[in-house]
C-alpha positions in Angstrom: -17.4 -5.4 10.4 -15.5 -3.0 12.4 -13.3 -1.5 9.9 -14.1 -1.0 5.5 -12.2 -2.8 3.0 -10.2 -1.1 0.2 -9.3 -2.9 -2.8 -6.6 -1.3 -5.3 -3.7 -1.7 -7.5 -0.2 0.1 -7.6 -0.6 3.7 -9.7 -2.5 4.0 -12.3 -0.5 4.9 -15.3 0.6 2.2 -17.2 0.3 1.5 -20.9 -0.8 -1.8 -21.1 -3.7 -0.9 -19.1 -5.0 1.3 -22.1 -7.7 -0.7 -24.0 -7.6 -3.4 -21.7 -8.7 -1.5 -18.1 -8.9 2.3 -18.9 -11.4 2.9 -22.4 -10.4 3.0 -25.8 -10.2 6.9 -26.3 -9.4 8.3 -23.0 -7.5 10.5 -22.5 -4.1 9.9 -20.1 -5.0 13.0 -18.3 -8.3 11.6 -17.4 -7.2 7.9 -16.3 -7.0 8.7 -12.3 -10.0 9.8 -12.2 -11.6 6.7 -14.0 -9.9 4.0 -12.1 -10.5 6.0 -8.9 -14.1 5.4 -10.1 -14.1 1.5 -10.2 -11.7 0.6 -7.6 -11.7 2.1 -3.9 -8.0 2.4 -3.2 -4.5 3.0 -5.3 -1.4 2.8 -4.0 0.8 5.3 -5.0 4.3 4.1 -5.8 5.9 7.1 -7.8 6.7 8.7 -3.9 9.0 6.0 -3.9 11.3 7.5 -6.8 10.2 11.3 -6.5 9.3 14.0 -4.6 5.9 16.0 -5.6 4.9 19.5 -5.4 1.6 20.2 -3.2 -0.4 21.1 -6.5 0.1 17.4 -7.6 -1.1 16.1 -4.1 -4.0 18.1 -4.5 -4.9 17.4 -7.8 -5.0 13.7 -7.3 -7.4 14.6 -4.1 -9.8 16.7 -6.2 -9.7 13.7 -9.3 -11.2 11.3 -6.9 -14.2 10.4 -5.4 -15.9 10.8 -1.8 -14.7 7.5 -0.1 -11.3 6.9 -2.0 -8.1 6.4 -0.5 -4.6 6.4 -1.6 -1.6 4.5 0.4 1.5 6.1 -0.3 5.1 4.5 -0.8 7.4 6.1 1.6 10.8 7.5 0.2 13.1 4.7 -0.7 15.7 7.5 0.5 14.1 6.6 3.9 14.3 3.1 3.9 17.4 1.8 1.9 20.0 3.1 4.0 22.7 1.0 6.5 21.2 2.7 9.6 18.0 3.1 9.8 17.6 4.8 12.8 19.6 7.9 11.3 16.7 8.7 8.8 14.9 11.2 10.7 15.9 13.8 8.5 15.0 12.1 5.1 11.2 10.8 6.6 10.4 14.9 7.7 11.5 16.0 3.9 9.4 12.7 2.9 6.2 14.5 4.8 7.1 17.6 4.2 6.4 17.5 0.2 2.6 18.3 0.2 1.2 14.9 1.3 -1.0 16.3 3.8 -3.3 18.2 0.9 -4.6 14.8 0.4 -6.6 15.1 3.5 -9.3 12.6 3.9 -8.0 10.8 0.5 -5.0 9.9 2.6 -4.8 6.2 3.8 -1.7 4.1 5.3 2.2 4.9 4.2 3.8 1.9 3.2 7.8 1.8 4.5 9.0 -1.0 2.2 13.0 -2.4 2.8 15.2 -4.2 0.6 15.4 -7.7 0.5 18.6 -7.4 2.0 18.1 -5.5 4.8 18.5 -7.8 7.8 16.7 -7.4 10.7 18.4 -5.3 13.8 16.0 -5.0 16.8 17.8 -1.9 17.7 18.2 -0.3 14.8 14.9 -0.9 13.6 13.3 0.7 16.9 15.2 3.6 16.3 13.1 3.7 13.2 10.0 3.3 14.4 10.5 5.7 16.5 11.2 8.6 14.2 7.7 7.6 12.4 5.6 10.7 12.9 2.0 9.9 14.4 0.3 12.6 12.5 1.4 15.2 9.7 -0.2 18.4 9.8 -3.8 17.9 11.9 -4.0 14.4 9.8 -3.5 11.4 11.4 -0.9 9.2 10.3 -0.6 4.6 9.9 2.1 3.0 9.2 3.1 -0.2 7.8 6.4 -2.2 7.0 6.8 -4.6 4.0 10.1 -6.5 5.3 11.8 -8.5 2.9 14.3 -10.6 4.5 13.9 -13.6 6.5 14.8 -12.6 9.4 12.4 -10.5 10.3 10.6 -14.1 10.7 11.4 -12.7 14.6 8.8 -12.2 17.4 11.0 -9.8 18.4 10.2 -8.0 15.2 6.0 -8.5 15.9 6.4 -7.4 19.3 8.2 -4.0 18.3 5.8 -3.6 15.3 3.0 -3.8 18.0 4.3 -1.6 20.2 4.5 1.3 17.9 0.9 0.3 16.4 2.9 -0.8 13.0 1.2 -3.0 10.3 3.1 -5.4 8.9 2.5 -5.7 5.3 1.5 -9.5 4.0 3.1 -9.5 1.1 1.8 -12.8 -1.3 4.9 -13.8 -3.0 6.9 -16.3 -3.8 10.4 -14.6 -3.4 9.7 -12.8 0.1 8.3 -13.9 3.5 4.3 -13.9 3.8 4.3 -12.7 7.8 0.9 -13.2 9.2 1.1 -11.2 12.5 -2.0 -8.6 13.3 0.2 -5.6 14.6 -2.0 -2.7 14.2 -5.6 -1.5 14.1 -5.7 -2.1 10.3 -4.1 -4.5 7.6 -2.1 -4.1 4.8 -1.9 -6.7 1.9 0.0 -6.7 -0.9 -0.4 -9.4 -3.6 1.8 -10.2 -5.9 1.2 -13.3 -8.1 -1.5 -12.3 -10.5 -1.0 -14.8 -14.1 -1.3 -13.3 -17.1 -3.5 -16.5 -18.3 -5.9 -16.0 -15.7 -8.6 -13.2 -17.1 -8.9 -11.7 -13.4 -5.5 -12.3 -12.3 -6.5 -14.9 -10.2 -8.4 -17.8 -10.5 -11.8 -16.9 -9.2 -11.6 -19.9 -6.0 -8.3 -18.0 -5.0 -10.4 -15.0 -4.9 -12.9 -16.4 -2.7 -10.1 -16.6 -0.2 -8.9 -13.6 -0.4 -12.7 -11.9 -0.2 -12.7 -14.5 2.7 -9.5 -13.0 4.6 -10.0 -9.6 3.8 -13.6 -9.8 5.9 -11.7 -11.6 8.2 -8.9 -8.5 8.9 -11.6 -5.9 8.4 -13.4 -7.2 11.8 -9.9 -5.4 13.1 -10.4 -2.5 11.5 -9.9 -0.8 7.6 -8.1 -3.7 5.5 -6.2 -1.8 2.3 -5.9 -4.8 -0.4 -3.7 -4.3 -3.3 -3.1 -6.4 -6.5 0.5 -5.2 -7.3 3.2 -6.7 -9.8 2.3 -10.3 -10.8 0.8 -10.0 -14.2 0.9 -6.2 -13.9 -1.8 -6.0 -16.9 -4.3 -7.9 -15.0 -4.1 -6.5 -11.6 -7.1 -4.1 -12.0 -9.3 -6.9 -13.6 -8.4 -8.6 -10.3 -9.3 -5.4 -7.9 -12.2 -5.4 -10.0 -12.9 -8.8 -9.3 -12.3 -8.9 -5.9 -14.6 -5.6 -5.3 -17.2 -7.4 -6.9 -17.2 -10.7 -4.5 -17.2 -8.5 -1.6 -20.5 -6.8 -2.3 
């Protein structure tokens, strides 16, 4: 395969999660550094809300192993706006928190739009355009979870390709699943883990999912996340998943 596979789930503080995923007697202070430890990936989705100080960055760097990798929600401050192409000076405060002190713990920035944000070729080129291709000495990917229809566009594909965009495939029944290889990795977000299923999944839809995830890594990293859904059973299914891909 030409590119690793990272498997994950969306933060990793949430209190249903205690006795279930994380052990009966840890400590909250200590769960980033356990689930770090069974999955490979986490997307970090409080970036979207907040701003962090560089000590935070760093400290989530040092709590996690050789190998890991976070994603990082972008700013919603930089996304849910009526023109996009005027958020140039939001997306440098966005970088400009401490996000590089992740260093090689740093993985894709994930741009994600309301689901009423239409699609506007110009516009939205103006967009890409402001999206910085490294911060600091580290080398930045992007990707764009779209959540309106009509970004059902080749138009769209073409532009995300030629700013070497991913386009997020978001599995859910609510938004548009765009399957369109725009980048030199993949980004996949899913989103219809059931609380009856003990791994989120049924294990045969897991299969296909450990099936398409080789299948994108033969273009490079695929970064895998088991987000919303059945929020309590999305690291049983990163777990899960993990384990069908050895």
């Amino acid at each position: 395969m030409a590119g690793r596979i990272y498997v994950g789930i969306g933060g990793w503080t949430f209190e249903p999660w205690r006795g279930v995923f994380y052990p009966e007697g840890l400590t909250q202070k200590r769960e980033l550094e356990y689930a770090s430890r069974q999955l490979t990936s986490i997307e970090i989705n409080g970036t979207y809300y907040s701003s962090f100080k560089p000590a935070s960055w760093a400290k989530w760097r040092d709590e996690t192993p050789d190998g890991f990798v976070f994603s990082v929600k972008a700013s919603r401050f930089c996304t849910n706006r009526r023109v996009l192409s005027g958020a140039g000076e939001s997306i440098a405060r966005f970088f400009a928190q401490g996000i590089v002190e992740l260093k090689d713990r740093l993985g894709p920035v994930n741009w994600q739009f309301m689901a009423t944000k239409a699609f506007d070729p110009e516009d939205f080129e103006g967009f890409l355009k402001l999206l910085p291709r490294e911060a600091g000495k580290l080398p930045l990917r992007h990707a764009v979870e779209v959540r309106h229809d009509s970004f059902k566009d080749p138009r769209f594909y073409d532009l995300a390709r030629k700013y070497g965009v991913a386009i997020v495939r978001a599995h859910d029944e609510t938004f548009p699943e765009i399957e369109e290889t725009t980048a030199d990795f993949t980004y996949a977000r899913l989103m219809q883990t059931q609380e009856k299923a003990k791994t989120g999944y049924k294990p045969a839809d897991l299969d296909g999912w450990a099936t398409k995830a080789k299948a994108w890594a033969k273009n490079g990293d695929a970064f895998v996340y088991f987000i919303s859904g059945a929020k309590v059973r999305n690291p049983a299914a990163a777990v899960a998943l993990i384990g069908k891909l050895k």
